[in-house]
C-alpha positions as CSV (number, residue, x, y, z in Angstrom):
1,X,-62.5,99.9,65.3
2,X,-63.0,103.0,67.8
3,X,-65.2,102.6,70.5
4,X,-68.2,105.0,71.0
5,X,-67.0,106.5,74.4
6,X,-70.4,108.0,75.3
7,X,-71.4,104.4,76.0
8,X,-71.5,102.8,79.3
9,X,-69.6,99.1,79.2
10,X,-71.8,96.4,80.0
11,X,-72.4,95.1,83.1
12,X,-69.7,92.6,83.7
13,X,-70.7,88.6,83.5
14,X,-72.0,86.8,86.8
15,X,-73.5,89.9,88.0
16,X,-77.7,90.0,88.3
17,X,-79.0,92.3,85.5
18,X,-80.8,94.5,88.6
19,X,-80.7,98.2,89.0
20,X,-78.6,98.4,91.7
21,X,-75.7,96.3,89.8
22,X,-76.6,98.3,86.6
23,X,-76.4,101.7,88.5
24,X,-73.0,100.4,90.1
25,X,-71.7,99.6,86.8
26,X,-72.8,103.1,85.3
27,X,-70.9,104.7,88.3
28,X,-67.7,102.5,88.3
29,X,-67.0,103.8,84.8
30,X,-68.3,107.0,84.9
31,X,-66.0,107.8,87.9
32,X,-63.0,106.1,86.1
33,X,-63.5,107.9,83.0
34,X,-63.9,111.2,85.3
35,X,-60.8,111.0,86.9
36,X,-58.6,110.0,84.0
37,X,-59.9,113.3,82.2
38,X,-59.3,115.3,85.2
39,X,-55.7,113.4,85.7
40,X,-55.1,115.6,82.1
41,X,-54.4,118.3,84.7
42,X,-51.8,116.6,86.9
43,X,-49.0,117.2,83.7
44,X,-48.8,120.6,85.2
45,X,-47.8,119.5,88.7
46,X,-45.4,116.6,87.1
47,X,-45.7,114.0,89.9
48,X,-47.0,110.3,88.9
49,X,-49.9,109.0,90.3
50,X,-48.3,107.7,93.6
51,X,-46.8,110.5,94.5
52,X,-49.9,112.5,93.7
53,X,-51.8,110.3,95.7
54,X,-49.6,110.4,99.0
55,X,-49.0,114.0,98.9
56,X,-52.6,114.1,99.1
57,X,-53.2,112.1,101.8
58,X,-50.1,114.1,103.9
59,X,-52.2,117.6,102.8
60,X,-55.4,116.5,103.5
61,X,-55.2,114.2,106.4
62,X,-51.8,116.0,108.4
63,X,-48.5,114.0,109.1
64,X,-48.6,110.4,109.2
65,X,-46.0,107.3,109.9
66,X,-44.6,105.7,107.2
67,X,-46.4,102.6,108.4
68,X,-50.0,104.6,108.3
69,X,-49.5,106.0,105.3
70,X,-48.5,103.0,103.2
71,X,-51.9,101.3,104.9
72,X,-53.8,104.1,103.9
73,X,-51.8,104.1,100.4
74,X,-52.2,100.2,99.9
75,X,-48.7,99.7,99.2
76,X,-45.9,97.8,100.7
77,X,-43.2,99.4,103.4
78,X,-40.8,99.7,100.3
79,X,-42.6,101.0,97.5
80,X,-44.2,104.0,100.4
81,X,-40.5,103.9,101.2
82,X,-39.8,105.0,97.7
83,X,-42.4,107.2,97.3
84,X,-41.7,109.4,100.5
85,X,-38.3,109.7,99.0
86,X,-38.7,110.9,96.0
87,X,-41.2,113.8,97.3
88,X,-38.6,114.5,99.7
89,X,-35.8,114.8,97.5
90,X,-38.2,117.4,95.5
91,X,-38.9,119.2,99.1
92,X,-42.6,118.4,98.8
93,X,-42.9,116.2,102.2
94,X,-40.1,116.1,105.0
95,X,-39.4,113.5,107.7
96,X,-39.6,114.6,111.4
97,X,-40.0,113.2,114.7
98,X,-43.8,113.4,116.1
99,X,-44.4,115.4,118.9
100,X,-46.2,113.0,120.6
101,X,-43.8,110.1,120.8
102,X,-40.1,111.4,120.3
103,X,-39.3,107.9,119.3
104,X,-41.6,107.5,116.4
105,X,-41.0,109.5,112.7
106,X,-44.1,111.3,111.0
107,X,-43.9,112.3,107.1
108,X,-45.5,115.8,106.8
109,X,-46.3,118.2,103.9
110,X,-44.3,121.0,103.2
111,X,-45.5,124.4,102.5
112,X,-44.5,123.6,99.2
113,X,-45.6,120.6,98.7
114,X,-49.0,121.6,100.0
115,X,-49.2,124.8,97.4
116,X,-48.2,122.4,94.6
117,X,-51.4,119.8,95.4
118,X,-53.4,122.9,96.0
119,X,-52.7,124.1,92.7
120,X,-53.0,120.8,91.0
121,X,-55.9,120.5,93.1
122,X,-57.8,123.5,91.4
123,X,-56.1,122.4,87.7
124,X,-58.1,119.2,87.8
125,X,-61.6,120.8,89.5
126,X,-61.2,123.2,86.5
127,X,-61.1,120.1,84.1
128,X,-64.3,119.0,85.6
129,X,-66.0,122.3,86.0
130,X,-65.4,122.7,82.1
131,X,-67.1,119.1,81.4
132,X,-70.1,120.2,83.0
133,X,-70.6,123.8,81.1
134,X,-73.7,124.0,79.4
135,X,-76.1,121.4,81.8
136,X,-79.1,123.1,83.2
137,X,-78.9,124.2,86.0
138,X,-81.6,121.2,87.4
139,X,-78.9,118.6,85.8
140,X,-75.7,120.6,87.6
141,X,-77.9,120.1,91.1
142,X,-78.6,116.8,90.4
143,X,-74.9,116.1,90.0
144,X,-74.1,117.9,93.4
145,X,-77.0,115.8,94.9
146,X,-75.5,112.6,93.5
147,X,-72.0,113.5,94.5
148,X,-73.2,114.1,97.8
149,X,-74.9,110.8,97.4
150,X,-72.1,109.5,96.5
151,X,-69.9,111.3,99.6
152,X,-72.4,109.8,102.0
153,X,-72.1,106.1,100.6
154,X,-68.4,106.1,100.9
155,X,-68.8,107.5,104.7
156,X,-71.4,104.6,105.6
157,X,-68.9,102.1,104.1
158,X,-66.0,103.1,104.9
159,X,-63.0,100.5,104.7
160,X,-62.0,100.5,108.1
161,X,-58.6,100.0,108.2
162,X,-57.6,102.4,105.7
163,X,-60.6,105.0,106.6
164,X,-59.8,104.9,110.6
165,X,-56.0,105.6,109.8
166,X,-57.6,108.9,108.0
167,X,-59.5,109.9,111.1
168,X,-57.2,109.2,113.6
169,X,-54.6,111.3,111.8
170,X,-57.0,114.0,111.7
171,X,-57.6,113.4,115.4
172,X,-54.3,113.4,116.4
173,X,-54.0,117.0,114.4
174,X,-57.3,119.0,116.2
């Protein structure tokens, strides 16, 4: 049997039937459903999810230690490790001593590797822009007003271990 993919799963059991939970529910598999169509687009850039998701963080966020960046990844020392070698070997990220602290080594975006998330970057937005030809224009703003939303939300609840390593990184860079 197929499943109808226009509908929303239901809410998961031992959560109140509210419309806060049934909102979050709508959102939680909205968002996932969002993504993996705009991940169609990543093929193109042919990196796998983690290494995606680190280069990111290193374009977006400027050179981090190892340490950092596997706290803001959520993975162990060895499997960031991994990761950080493997964009290396491809010349996307290099290793280099931080100018702060001579002692301490900083993972940084290359100029290629930074083109090649930008690229991938405006291969996925295109994916998305394409899902939402044809609303009205009212329904495309009130999709930008929820995203933004949305934005805020994640701001006000930030996870603070992972979302302070973010903005001292950017600190550290201005």
């Amino acid at each position: 049997m197929v499943k109808n993919n226009s509908q929303l799963p239901p809410l998961p059991r031992g959560l109140p039937a509210d419309a806060r939970h049934q909102t979050a529910n709508a959102l939680h598999s909205v968002a996932l459903r969002l993504l993996r169509r705009a991940r169609t687009a990543d093929v193109k850039m042919d990196l796998d999810g983690p290494r995606a998701s680190a280069l990111s963080v290193l374009v977006f966020s400027g050179p981090l230690p190892i340490g950092r960046l596997a706290a803001v990844e959520q993975v162990s020392a060895p499997a960031i490790t991994k990761t950080v070698s493997a964009l290396e070997a491809d010349g996307l990220v290099e290793r280099v001593r931080s100018d702060a602290d001579r002692r301490v080594v900083v993972v940084r975006a290359t100029s290629k590797g930074r083109a090649l998330l930008e690229r991938g970057r405006a291969a996925r937005v295109r994916v998305v822009a394409t899902l939402i030809d044809g609303l009205t224009e009212r329904d495309r703003q009130t999709l930008d007003r929820a995203a933004q939303i949305v934005a805020a939300s994640l701001r006000r609840h930030a996870i603070p271990r992972v979302d302070h390593e973010l903005t001292v990184a950017k600190q550290r860079r201005s």
